[in-house]
C-alpha positions in Angstrom: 91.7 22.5 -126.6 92.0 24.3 -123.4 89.0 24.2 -121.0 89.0 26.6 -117.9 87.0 27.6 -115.3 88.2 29.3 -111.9 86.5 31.3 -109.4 89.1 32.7 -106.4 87.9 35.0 -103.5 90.1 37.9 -102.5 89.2 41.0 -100.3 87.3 43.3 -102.3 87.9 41.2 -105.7 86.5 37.9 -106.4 87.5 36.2 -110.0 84.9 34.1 -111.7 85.8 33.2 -115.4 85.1 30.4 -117.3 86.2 30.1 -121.1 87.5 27.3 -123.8 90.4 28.0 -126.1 91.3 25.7 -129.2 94.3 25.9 -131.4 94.5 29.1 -131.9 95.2 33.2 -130.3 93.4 34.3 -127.8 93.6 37.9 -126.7 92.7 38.6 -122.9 92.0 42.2 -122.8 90.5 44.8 -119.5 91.9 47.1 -117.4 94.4 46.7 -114.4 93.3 44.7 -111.9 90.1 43.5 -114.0 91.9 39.5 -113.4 93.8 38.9 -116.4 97.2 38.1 -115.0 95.4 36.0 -112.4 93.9 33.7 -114.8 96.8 33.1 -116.3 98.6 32.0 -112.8 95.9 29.9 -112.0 96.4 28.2 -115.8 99.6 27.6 -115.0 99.8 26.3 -111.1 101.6 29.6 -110.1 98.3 29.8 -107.6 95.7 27.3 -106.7 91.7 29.1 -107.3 89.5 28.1 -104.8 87.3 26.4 -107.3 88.3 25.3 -110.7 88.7 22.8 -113.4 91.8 23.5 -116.4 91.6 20.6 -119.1 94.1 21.1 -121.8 94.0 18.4 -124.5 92.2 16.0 -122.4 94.4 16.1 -119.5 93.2 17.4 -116.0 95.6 20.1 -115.0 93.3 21.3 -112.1 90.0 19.4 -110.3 89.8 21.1 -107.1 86.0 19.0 -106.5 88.0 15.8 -107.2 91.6 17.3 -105.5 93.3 17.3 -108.8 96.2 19.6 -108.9 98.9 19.2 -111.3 102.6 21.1 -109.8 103.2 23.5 -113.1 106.4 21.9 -114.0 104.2 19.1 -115.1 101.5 21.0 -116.9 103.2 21.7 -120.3 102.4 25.0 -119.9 104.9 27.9 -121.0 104.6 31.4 -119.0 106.1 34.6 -120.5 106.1 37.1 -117.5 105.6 41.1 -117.8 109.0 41.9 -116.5 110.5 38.6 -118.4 111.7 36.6 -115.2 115.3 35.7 -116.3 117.4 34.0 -114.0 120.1 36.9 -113.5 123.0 34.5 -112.9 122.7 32.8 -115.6 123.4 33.0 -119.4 121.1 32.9 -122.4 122.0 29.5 -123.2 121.5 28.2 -119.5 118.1 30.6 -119.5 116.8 28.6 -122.0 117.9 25.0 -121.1 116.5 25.3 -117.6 113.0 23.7 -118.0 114.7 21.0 -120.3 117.7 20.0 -117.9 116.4 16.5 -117.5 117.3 15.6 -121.4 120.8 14.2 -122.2 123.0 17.1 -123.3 122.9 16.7 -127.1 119.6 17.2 -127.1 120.0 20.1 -125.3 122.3 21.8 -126.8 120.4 21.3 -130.2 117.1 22.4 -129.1 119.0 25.6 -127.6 120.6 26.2 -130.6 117.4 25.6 -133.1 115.1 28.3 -131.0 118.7 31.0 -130.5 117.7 30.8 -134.6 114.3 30.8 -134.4 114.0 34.1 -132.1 116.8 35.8 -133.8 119.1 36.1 -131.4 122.2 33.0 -132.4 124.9 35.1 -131.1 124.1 36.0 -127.4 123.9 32.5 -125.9 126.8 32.8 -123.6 125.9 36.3 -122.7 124.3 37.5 -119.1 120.5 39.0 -119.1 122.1 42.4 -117.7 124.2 42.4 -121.0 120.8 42.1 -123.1 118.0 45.2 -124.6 114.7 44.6 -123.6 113.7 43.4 -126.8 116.6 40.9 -126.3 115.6 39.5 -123.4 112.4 39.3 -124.1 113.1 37.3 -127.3 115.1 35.0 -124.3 112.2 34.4 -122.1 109.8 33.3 -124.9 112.5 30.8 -125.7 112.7 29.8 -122.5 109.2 29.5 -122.6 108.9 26.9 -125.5 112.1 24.8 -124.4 109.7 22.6 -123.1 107.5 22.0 -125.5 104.9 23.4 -124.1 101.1 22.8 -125.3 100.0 26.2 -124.3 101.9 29.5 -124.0 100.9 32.2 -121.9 102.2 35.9 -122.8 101.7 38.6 -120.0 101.5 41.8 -121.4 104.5 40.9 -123.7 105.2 44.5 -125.2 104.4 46.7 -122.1 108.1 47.3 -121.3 109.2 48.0 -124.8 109.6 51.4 -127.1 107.3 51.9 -130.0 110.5 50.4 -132.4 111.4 47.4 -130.7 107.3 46.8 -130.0 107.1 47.1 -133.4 109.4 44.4 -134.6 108.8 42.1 -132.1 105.0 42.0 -132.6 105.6 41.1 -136.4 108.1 38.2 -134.8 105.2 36.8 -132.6 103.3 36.2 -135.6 105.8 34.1 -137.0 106.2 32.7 -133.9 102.8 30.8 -134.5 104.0 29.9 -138.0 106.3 27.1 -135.8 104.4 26.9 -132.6 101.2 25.1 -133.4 99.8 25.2 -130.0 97.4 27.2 -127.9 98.7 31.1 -127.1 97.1 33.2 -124.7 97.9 37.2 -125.0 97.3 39.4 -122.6 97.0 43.1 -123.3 95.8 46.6 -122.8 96.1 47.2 -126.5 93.2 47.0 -128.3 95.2 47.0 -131.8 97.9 44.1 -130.3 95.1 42.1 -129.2 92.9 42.2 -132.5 96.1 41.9 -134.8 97.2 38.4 -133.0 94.3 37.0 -132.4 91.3 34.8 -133.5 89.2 35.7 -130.4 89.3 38.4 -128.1 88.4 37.6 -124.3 87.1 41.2 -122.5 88.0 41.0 -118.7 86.0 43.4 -116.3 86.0 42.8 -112.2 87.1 39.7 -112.8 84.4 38.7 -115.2 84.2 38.0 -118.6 81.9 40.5 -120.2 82.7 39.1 -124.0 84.4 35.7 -125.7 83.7 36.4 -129.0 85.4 36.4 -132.5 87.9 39.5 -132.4 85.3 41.0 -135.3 82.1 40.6 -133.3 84.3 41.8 -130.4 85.1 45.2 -132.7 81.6 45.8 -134.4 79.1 44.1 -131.3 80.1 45.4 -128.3 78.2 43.6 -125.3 77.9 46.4 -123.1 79.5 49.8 -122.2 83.0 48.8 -120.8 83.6 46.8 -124.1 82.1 49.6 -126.5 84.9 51.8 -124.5 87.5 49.7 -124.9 87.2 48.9 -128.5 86.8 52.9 -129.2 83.3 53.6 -129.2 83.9 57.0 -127.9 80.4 58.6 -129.3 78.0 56.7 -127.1 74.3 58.1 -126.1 71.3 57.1 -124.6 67.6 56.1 -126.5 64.6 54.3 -126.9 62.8 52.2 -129.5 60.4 54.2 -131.3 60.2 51.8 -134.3 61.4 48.1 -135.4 61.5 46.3 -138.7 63.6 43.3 -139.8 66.6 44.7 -140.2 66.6 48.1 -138.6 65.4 50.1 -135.5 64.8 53.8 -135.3 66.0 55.7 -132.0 64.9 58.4 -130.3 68.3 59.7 -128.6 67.7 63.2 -126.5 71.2 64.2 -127.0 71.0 64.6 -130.9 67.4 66.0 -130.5 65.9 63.2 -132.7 65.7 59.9 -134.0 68.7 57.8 -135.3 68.2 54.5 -137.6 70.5 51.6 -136.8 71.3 48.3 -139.1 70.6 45.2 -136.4 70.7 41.0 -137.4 67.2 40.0 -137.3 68.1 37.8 -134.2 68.4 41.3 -132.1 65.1 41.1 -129.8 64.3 44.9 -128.9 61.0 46.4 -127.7 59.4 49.8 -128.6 59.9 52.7 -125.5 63.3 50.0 -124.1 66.2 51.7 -123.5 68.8 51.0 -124.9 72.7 53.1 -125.5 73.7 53.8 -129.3 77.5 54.2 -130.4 79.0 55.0 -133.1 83.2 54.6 -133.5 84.4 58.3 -134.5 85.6 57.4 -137.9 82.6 56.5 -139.2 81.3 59.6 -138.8 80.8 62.1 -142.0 80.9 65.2 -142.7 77.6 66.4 -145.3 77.2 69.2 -147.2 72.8 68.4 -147.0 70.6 67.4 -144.1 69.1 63.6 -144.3 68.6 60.8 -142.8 70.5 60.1 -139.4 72.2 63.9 -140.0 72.7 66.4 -137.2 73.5 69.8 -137.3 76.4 70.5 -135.7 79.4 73.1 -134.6 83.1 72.7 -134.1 84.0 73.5 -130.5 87.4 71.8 -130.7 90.2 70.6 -133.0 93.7 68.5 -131.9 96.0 68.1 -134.4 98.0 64.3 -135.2 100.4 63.2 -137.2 98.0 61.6 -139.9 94.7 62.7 -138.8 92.4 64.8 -136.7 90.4 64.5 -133.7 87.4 67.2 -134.1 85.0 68.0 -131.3 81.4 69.0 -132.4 78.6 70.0 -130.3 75.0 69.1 -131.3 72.8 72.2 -131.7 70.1 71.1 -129.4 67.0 73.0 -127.4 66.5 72.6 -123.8 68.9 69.5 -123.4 72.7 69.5 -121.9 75.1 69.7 -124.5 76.6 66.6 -126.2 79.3 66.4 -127.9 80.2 64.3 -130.9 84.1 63.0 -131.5 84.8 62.7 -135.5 88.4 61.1 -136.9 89.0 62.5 -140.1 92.4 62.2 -142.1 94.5 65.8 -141.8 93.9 66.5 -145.5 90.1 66.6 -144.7 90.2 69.0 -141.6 92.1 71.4 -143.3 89.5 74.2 -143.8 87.6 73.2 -140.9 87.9 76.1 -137.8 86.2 76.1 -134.7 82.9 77.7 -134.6 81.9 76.4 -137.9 78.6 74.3 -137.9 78.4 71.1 -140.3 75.6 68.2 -141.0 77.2 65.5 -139.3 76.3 61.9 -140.9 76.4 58.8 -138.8 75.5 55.7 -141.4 73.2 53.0 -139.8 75.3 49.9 -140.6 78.1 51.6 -138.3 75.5 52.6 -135.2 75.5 49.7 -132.9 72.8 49.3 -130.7 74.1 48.1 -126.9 70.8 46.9 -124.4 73.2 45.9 -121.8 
C-alpha cells in the first residue's frame, strides 16, 4: 500500500493532498497546473514538500515531522516522465540498465533482455533514442522504469506526446503491462477515457486539492461537485431546489427547464426541501419522445454538428420569462438523420441518469 500526504507552499499555488493507494491503478486526473505532476515528484524525492509523510509497503519514504527523507534512488519508485527523459548518449540497452548498474553483468544483461521482450521492442537495444519513434522510446523509458524493480510506478501523462495510432496501441500494451507488474501504478492524465479504462480508482485534482478519490464508477455516475461533473462530461448542468423528498427520489424545481425534474438518489443522500442544489445530466442519456411526461421538456433545435459516428444537437428549452438554456443531446448519426434546426421535440431526461450535485 502506498500512503501519502504532502502539503507544499508556492506563490499563488499551495498543494495539499492526502490519499492511499493499494495494489492496484490509480488515475490522477485535473487540469494543468491543478498539482498532479507535483505529487508525483514529491512521491518520488524529485522535490522535498514542506510537510509530508509517503509510506509505501510499510517503509517511510518521507517524515518531514521526524526528518525522514529517503534520496529517490533508494525509494523503489519508478518514474515515467511526459517527455520520456532518455539519456541521449546512450543506447536502449544502456537506457535501461542505468538504475540496475550495481548488479553483476549477467544479471544485467538478462533482466535487459527479458523487459526488450516484454515491451516489444528486442531489436533496438543497441540503437540511440534519436534513432527511436515516440512510441519507441516511450516503450524504452517504461522499461527503464521497471529495471529496478520498482514497488510503485509513476506514469506522467504517458500518451500526451503520441498520435491517435500509436496512443492507441500503447494504451492496450499498458494493460498488459499490469498482467507482469503486480505493483502499485499511478497514471496521470487529462483523458477522462485513459483514466477510467486503466484504472480501479480515479483521483480528481483541482488547485491542488483533491475534490474526489473514489471508485472510477462513483467517479463517472456521482460527481462531487461542479469541476468533476465537467470533467467526467456532464455538460447539461442547471440549477434547483428541493420541492419534494422520498426514499429514493427528489423532485426539482429547476428555472431553466420551467419546471420540476425527478432524480433517482441512495437513501444515504441527506437533502432539504427549498436547498439548492445543481442537477446534470450526461448528454447521452438524454431522449428524444414523441409524448410529453414525466421529467419531459419541450424543446427546439437551435444547432446540429456532425461526427463521424454520432451527433452533437443543441436544443433550447421553450421557456417564459427566463434566459434561454440550452440542452446538449448525443445521439448516434442514424438517429439525427431527419432532425433540422428549428424543429421542436419532447426531450426526456430519465431520473436514474439525473445526478443531484449539493456541492
Amino acid at each position: 500500500m502506498l500512503e501519502v500526504r504532502v502539503k507544499r507552499n508556492l506563490p499563488g499555488f499551495k498543494l495539499d493532498v492526502a490519499f492511499s493507494v493499494d495494489q492496484e491503478i490509480l488515475a490522477i486526473l485535473g487540469p494543468s497546473g491543478s498539482g498532479k505532476t507535483m505529487t508525483l515528484q514529491c512521491i518520488s524525492g524529485l522535490i522535498r514538500p514542506d510537510e509530508g509523510y509517503v509510506n509505501l509497503n510499510g517503509k517511510v519514504l518521507l517524515d518531514t515531522s521526524n526528518k525522514i527523507n529517503l534520496p529517490a534512488r533508494l525509494r523503489k519508485v519508478g518514474f515515467v516522465f511526459q517527455n520520456y527523459a532518455l539519456f541521449p548518449h546512450l543506447t536502449v540497452n544502456q537506457n535501461i540498465a542505468y538504475g540496475i548498474r550495481h548488479l553483476d553483468s549477467n544479471e544485467i544483461n538478462d533482466r535487459v533482455a527479458e523487459l526488450l521482450e516484454k515491451m516489444n521492442i528486442p531489436k533496438l537495444g543497441e540503437r540511440f533514442p534519436r534513432q527511436l519513434s515516440a512510441g519507441q522510446q516511450q516503450r524504452v523509458a517504461v522499461a527503464r522504469a521497471l529495471a529496478p524493480e520498482p514497488e510503485v510506478l509513476l506514469l506522467d501523462e504517458p500518451f500526451s506526446a503520441l498520435d491517435s495510432l500509436v496512443k492507441e496501441r500503447l494504451q492496450l500494451e499498458l494493460q498488459v503491462l499490469h498482467n507482469f507488474y503486480r505493483g502499485i501504478i499511478l497514471f496521470v492524465t487529462h483523458d477522462l477515457t485513459e483514466g477510467y479504462k486503466f484504472s480501479s480508482k480515479i483521483a480528481v485534482f483541482e488547485s491542488g486539492h483533491i475534490v474526489q478519490h473514489d471508485a472510477k464508477e462513483k467517479v463517472i455516475t456521482s460527481p462531487s461537485n461542479h469541476t468533476v461533473a465537467r470533467l467526467v462530461g456532464f455538460k447539461n448542468l442547471m440549477e434547483g431546489s428541493v420541492v419534494k423528498i422520498n426514499r429514493t427520489a427528489v423532485t426539482i424545481d429547476v428555472p431553466e427547464l420551467g419546471g420540476n425534474i425527478k432524480a433517482i438518489v441512495p437513501a444515504s443522500t441527506h437533502l432539504k426541501i427549498n436547498q439548492r442544489i445543481t442537477v446534470g445530466v450526461r448528454p447521452e442519456y438524454v431522449q428524444i419522445k414523441q409524448q410529453p411526461g414525466e421529467n419531459t421538456f419541450y424543446c427546439t433545435v437551435d444547432r446540429i454538428a456532425e461526427g463521424v459516428s454520432s451527433t452533437n444537437c443543441y436544443f433550447h428549452v421553450n421557456t417564459v420569462g427566463v434566459t434561454r438554456h440550452y440542452l446538449m443531446v448525443i445521439l448516434p448519426r442514424q438517429d439525427s438523420d431527419t432532425l433540422k434546426e428549428g424543429q421542436k421535440r419532447h426531450l426526456y431526461l430519465p431520473p436514474k441518469h439525473v445526478v443531484v450535485i449539493t456541492n
